[in-house]
N, C-alpha and C positions, 0 to 999 in steps of 0.2 A: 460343457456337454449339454447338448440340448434336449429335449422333448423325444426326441427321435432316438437319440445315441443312446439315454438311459433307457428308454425301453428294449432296444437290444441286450442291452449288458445284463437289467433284468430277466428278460428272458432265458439269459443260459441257467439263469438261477432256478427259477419256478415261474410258479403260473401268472400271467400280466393283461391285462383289461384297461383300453385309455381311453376318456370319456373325450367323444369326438363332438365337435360343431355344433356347441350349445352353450353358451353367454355367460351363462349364472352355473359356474359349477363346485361343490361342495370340495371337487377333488380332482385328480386329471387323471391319476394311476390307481388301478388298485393292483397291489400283487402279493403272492402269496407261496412263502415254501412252507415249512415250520409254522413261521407265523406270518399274517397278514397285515400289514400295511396298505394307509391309503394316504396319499401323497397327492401334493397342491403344490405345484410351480409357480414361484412370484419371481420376477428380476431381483424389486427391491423390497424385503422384507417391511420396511416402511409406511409401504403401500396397502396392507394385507389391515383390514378393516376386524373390528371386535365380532361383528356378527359372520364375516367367515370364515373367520378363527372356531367360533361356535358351533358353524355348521359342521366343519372339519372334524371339530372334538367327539359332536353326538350323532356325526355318521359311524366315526369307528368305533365309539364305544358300543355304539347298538350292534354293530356285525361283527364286534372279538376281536378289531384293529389296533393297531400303534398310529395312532395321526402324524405325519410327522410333512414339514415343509421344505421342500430346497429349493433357495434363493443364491446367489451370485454375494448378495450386496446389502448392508444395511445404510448406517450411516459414513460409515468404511467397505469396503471389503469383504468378505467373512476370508479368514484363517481356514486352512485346512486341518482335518482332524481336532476340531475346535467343532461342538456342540451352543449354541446358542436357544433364547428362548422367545417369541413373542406371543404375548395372551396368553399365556400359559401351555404353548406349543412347542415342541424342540425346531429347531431348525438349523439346517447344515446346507453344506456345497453337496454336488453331489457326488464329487468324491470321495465325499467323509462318508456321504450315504452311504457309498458301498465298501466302505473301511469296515463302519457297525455293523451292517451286512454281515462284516467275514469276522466279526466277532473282536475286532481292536480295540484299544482303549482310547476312547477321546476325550478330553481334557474340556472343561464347560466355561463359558463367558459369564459371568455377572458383575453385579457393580465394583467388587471390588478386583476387577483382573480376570484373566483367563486360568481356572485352578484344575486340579486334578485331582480324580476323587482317590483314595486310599482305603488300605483295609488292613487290619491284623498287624497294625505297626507295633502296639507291643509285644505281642505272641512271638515277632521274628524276630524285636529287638532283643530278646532275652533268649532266644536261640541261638543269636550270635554271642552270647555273656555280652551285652555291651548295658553301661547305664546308661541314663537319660541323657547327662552331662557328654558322655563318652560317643554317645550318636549326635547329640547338639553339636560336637565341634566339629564335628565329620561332615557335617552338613551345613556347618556354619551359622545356624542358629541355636537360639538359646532351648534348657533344656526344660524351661515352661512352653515352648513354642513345642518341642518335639508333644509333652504332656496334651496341648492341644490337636495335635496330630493324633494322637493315641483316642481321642474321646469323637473325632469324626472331622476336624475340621481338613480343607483340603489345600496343600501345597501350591504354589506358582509350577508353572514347566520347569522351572531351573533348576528348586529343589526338590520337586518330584524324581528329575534325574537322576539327582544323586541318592535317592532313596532307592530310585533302580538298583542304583549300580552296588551300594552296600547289604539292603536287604532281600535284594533278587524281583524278579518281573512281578511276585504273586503281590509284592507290595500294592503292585496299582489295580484298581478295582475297574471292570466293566461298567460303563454305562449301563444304567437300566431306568427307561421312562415307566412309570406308571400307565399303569391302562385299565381304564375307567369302563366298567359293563354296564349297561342298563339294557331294560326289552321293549320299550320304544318309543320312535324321539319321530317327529314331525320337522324336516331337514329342510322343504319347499326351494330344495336345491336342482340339478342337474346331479345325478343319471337319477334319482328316486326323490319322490319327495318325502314320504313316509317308509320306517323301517318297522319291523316288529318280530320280537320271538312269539311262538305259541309250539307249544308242546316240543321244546329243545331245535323246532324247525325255525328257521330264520326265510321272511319274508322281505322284498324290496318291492315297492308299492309305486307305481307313474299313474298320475293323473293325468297324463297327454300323452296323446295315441300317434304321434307323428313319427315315422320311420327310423328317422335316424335317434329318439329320444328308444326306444324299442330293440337298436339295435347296442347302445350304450348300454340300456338296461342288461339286457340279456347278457352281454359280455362279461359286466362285471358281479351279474349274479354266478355266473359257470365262475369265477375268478373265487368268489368268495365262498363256494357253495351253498346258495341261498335261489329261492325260488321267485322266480320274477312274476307280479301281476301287474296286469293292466286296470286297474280301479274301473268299472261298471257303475250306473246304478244298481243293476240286478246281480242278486250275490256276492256284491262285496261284503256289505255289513256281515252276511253268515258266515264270512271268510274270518273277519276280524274278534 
Protein backbone atom coordinates (compact mmCIF):
# COMPACT_ATOMS: atom_id res chain seq x y z
CA UNK A 1 0.00 0.00 0.00
CA UNK A 2 1.51 3.14 -0.85
CA UNK A 3 1.46 6.95 0.33
CA UNK A 4 -1.41 7.39 -1.74
CA UNK A 5 -3.67 4.16 -1.06
CA UNK A 6 -3.25 4.80 2.87
CA UNK A 7 -4.38 8.02 2.67
CA UNK A 8 -7.69 7.04 1.09
CA UNK A 9 -8.29 4.34 3.51
CA UNK A 10 -7.63 6.93 6.12
CA UNK A 11 -9.80 9.26 4.99
CA UNK A 12 -12.96 7.10 5.27
CA UNK A 13 -11.83 7.03 8.87
CA UNK A 14 -11.23 10.71 10.00
CA UNK A 15 -9.61 13.70 9.37
CA UNK A 16 -5.96 13.32 7.17
CA UNK A 17 -3.26 16.05 6.44
CA UNK A 18 0.06 14.71 4.16
CA UNK A 19 2.93 16.86 4.25
CA UNK A 20 3.66 17.61 0.62
CA UNK A 21 7.29 18.52 -1.30
CA UNK A 22 9.63 19.13 1.38
CA UNK A 23 12.90 17.07 2.19
CA UNK A 24 13.28 17.03 5.84
CA UNK A 25 10.11 15.95 7.22
CA UNK A 26 9.28 15.10 10.94
CA UNK A 27 6.24 13.12 9.50
CA UNK A 28 4.30 12.60 6.19
CA UNK A 29 0.52 11.89 7.58
CA UNK A 30 -1.07 13.47 10.24
CA UNK A 31 -4.72 12.00 11.02
CA UNK A 32 -7.02 12.06 13.38
CA UNK A 33 -10.46 10.43 14.59
CA UNK A 34 -10.58 9.67 18.46
CA UNK A 35 -7.29 10.00 18.53
CA UNK A 36 -4.49 11.50 16.58
CA UNK A 37 -1.65 10.03 14.95
CA UNK A 38 1.31 11.26 13.08
CA UNK A 39 2.87 8.91 10.80
CA UNK A 40 6.44 8.59 8.93
CA UNK A 41 6.76 6.44 5.81
CA UNK A 42 10.27 4.58 5.48
CA UNK A 43 10.68 1.36 2.87
CA UNK A 44 13.15 0.13 5.25
CA UNK A 45 12.96 0.67 8.82
CA UNK A 46 16.78 0.32 8.88
CA UNK A 47 17.19 3.46 7.32
CA UNK A 48 15.15 5.80 9.86
CA UNK A 49 18.05 7.71 11.78
CA UNK A 50 17.90 8.40 15.93
CA UNK A 51 17.30 12.18 15.29
CA UNK A 52 14.09 11.42 13.12
CA UNK A 53 13.07 9.03 15.32
CA UNK A 54 13.15 12.13 17.74
CA UNK A 55 11.77 14.40 15.77
CA UNK A 56 8.83 12.06 15.16
CA UNK A 57 8.49 11.26 19.06
CA UNK A 58 8.49 15.30 20.18
CA UNK A 59 6.16 16.38 17.35
CA UNK A 60 3.48 14.05 18.70
CA UNK A 61 4.10 14.36 22.01
CA UNK A 62 3.65 18.13 21.81
CA UNK A 63 0.31 18.04 19.69
CA UNK A 64 -1.45 14.88 21.88
CA UNK A 65 -0.15 12.16 18.97
CA UNK A 66 0.59 8.33 18.99
CA UNK A 67 3.99 8.60 16.72
CA UNK A 68 3.88 5.61 14.99
CA UNK A 69 5.94 4.47 11.60
CA UNK A 70 4.99 2.14 8.56
CA UNK A 71 7.73 0.54 6.83
CA UNK A 72 7.42 -2.67 4.42
CA UNK A 73 10.84 -4.05 5.73
CA UNK A 74 13.48 -4.26 8.22
CA UNK A 75 16.13 -6.71 8.16
CA UNK A 76 13.44 -9.27 6.90
CA UNK A 77 10.03 -8.45 6.01
CA UNK A 78 7.75 -7.14 8.75
CA UNK A 79 4.80 -9.87 9.52
CA UNK A 80 1.54 -8.79 9.37
CA UNK A 81 -0.45 -7.97 12.68
CA UNK A 82 3.20 -8.04 14.23
CA UNK A 83 3.96 -4.56 15.95
CA UNK A 84 7.71 -3.87 16.03
CA UNK A 85 9.89 -1.09 17.66
CA UNK A 86 12.83 1.22 16.38
CA UNK A 87 14.22 4.03 18.88
CA UNK A 88 11.78 3.62 20.70
CA UNK A 89 8.86 3.90 18.12
CA UNK A 90 6.31 1.28 17.17
CA UNK A 91 6.39 0.42 13.81
CA UNK A 92 4.14 -1.77 11.43
CA UNK A 93 2.94 -2.70 7.78
CA UNK A 94 0.30 -0.75 6.97
CA UNK A 95 -1.93 -3.15 7.19
CA UNK A 96 -1.36 -3.82 10.65
CA UNK A 97 -1.78 0.04 10.81
CA UNK A 98 -5.21 -0.34 10.07
CA UNK A 99 -5.90 -3.63 11.94
CA UNK A 100 -4.83 -1.26 15.52
CA UNK A 101 -6.93 1.35 13.89
CA UNK A 102 -9.98 -1.21 14.18
CA UNK A 103 -8.92 -2.06 17.45
CA UNK A 104 -7.24 -5.89 17.01
CA UNK A 105 -4.72 -7.40 18.81
CA UNK A 106 -1.21 -7.44 17.47
CA UNK A 107 1.29 -9.55 18.77
CA UNK A 108 4.91 -7.48 19.32
CA UNK A 109 8.59 -8.37 18.03
CA UNK A 110 11.49 -8.30 20.43
CA UNK A 111 14.59 -10.04 20.98
CA UNK A 112 13.29 -12.94 22.17
CA UNK A 113 10.41 -13.66 19.39
CA UNK A 114 7.29 -12.30 18.25
CA UNK A 115 4.98 -12.45 21.67
CA UNK A 116 1.56 -11.60 22.51
CA UNK A 117 0.61 -9.41 25.16
CA UNK A 118 -2.08 -11.05 27.77
CA UNK A 119 -4.12 -10.06 30.55
CA UNK A 120 -6.35 -11.66 33.62
CA UNK A 121 -4.75 -15.19 32.98
CA UNK A 122 -5.49 -15.96 36.37
CA UNK A 123 -8.85 -14.41 37.00
CA UNK A 124 -10.14 -16.74 33.89
CA UNK A 125 -7.91 -19.55 34.85
CA UNK A 126 -9.90 -20.00 38.14
CA UNK A 127 -13.19 -19.24 36.27
CA UNK A 128 -12.70 -22.19 34.44
CA UNK A 129 -11.72 -24.34 38.08
CA UNK A 130 -8.64 -25.25 36.25
CA UNK A 131 -5.06 -25.29 38.26
CA UNK A 132 -1.87 -24.08 37.04
CA UNK A 133 -0.75 -27.85 36.36
CA UNK A 134 -4.22 -28.36 34.65
CA UNK A 135 -3.85 -25.21 32.05
CA UNK A 136 0.03 -26.09 31.82
CA UNK A 137 -0.85 -29.29 30.06
CA UNK A 138 -3.55 -27.73 28.01
CA UNK A 139 -1.29 -25.69 26.78
CA UNK A 140 1.62 -27.69 26.92
CA UNK A 141 3.73 -25.85 29.00
CA UNK A 142 4.83 -26.10 32.41
CA UNK A 143 2.84 -24.80 35.27
CA UNK A 144 5.81 -22.36 36.42
CA UNK A 145 5.58 -20.93 32.81
CA UNK A 146 1.61 -20.47 32.99
CA UNK A 147 2.69 -18.68 36.86
CA UNK A 148 4.79 -16.39 34.55
CA UNK A 149 2.02 -15.85 32.23
CA UNK A 150 -0.08 -14.80 35.32
CA UNK A 151 2.60 -12.01 36.50
CA UNK A 152 2.80 -10.30 32.88
CA UNK A 153 5.08 -12.23 30.81
CA UNK A 154 3.80 -12.74 27.23
CA UNK A 155 3.20 -15.96 25.15
CA UNK A 156 4.68 -16.87 21.44
CA UNK A 157 1.58 -16.92 18.58
CA UNK A 158 1.31 -20.65 19.11
CA UNK A 159 0.55 -20.55 22.76
CA UNK A 160 -1.19 -17.55 22.72
CA UNK A 161 -3.61 -19.66 20.59
CA UNK A 162 -4.29 -21.96 22.56
CA UNK A 163 -4.86 -19.49 25.48
CA UNK A 164 -7.56 -18.17 22.89
CA UNK A 165 -9.11 -21.10 22.41
CA UNK A 166 -9.33 -22.42 26.33
CA UNK A 167 -9.67 -19.03 28.15
CA UNK A 168 -11.65 -17.12 25.55
CA UNK A 169 -10.52 -13.90 23.15
CA UNK A 170 -10.44 -11.40 26.60
CA UNK A 171 -7.40 -13.48 27.43
CA UNK A 172 -5.39 -11.26 24.75
CA UNK A 173 -4.79 -7.72 25.57
CA UNK A 174 -4.90 -4.71 23.04
CA UNK A 175 -1.85 -3.03 22.18
CA UNK A 176 -1.47 0.25 23.73
CA UNK A 177 1.83 2.57 23.02
CA UNK A 178 2.48 5.03 25.43
CA UNK A 179 2.14 8.77 24.54
CA UNK A 180 4.37 11.04 25.81
CA UNK A 181 2.81 15.03 26.37
CA UNK A 182 4.97 17.83 26.74
CA UNK A 183 4.14 21.89 25.73
CA UNK A 184 7.01 22.49 23.70
CA UNK A 185 9.61 21.00 21.64
CA UNK A 186 11.67 22.83 18.79
CA UNK A 187 11.31 19.91 15.79
CA UNK A 188 13.36 22.20 12.93
CA UNK A 189 11.56 19.69 10.85
CA UNK A 190 8.99 19.92 7.87
CA UNK A 191 5.60 21.03 8.23
CA UNK A 192 6.58 23.17 11.62
CA UNK A 193 9.62 23.76 13.23
CA UNK A 194 8.54 24.64 16.57
CA UNK A 195 5.34 23.49 18.53
CA UNK A 196 3.93 24.80 21.78
CA UNK A 197 0.78 24.74 24.25
CA UNK A 198 -0.31 28.17 25.85
CA UNK A 199 -3.35 28.46 27.69
CA UNK A 200 -4.72 24.63 26.57
CA UNK A 201 -4.44 26.19 22.85
CA UNK A 202 -1.81 24.27 20.80
CA UNK A 203 0.27 26.35 18.41
CA UNK A 204 2.49 25.09 15.10
CA UNK A 205 5.11 27.64 14.50
CA UNK A 206 7.24 27.87 10.30
CA UNK A 207 10.04 29.88 10.12
CA UNK A 208 9.71 29.75 6.08
CA UNK A 209 7.20 31.67 4.35
CA UNK A 210 7.24 29.56 1.09
CA UNK A 211 3.83 28.46 -0.33
CA UNK A 212 3.93 25.06 -0.29
CA UNK A 213 5.64 24.90 3.40
CA UNK A 214 2.30 27.30 4.41
CA UNK A 215 0.19 25.14 2.67
CA UNK A 216 1.48 21.88 4.67
CA UNK A 217 1.35 23.89 7.55
CA UNK A 218 -2.08 24.89 7.42
CA UNK A 219 -3.42 21.38 6.47
CA UNK A 220 -2.03 19.77 9.25
CA UNK A 221 -2.85 22.37 11.84
CA UNK A 222 -6.93 22.03 10.56
CA UNK A 223 -5.82 18.07 10.97
CA UNK A 224 -4.81 18.40 14.43
CA UNK A 225 -6.68 21.43 15.69
CA UNK A 226 -4.06 23.63 16.26
CA UNK A 227 -3.33 27.27 15.02
CA UNK A 228 -0.83 27.70 12.40
CA UNK A 229 1.73 30.77 12.61
CA UNK A 230 4.09 32.13 10.47
CA UNK A 231 7.10 33.34 12.78
CA UNK A 232 7.70 37.24 12.11
CA UNK A 233 10.16 39.38 13.81
CA UNK A 234 7.30 41.58 14.84
CA UNK A 235 4.86 39.79 17.42
CA UNK A 236 6.13 36.65 17.59
CA UNK A 237 7.99 36.73 20.88
CA UNK A 238 4.39 38.42 22.38
CA UNK A 239 2.90 35.47 20.67
CA UNK A 240 5.07 33.03 22.67
Amino acid sequence: MGKMKLEKRLEKRGNVATVEDEKSRAFDIAFAEERAYLIKLIGNIESISISQAESLKQSAAVVGAEAVIVSKRGKDELKPGVAYFRHDVPVMRDDTLMDYLNGEKLAVADRGGIKCPTQNIRELRLEKGLSRSALGKMLGVSKEMIKKYEIGSSPGKVIAEKIKKVLGDSALSKLKFDRQRIDRAFIGRAPFELAFRQKKELFLVSFKENSQRLKNLNRVADVLGAEPVLARERGFDELI
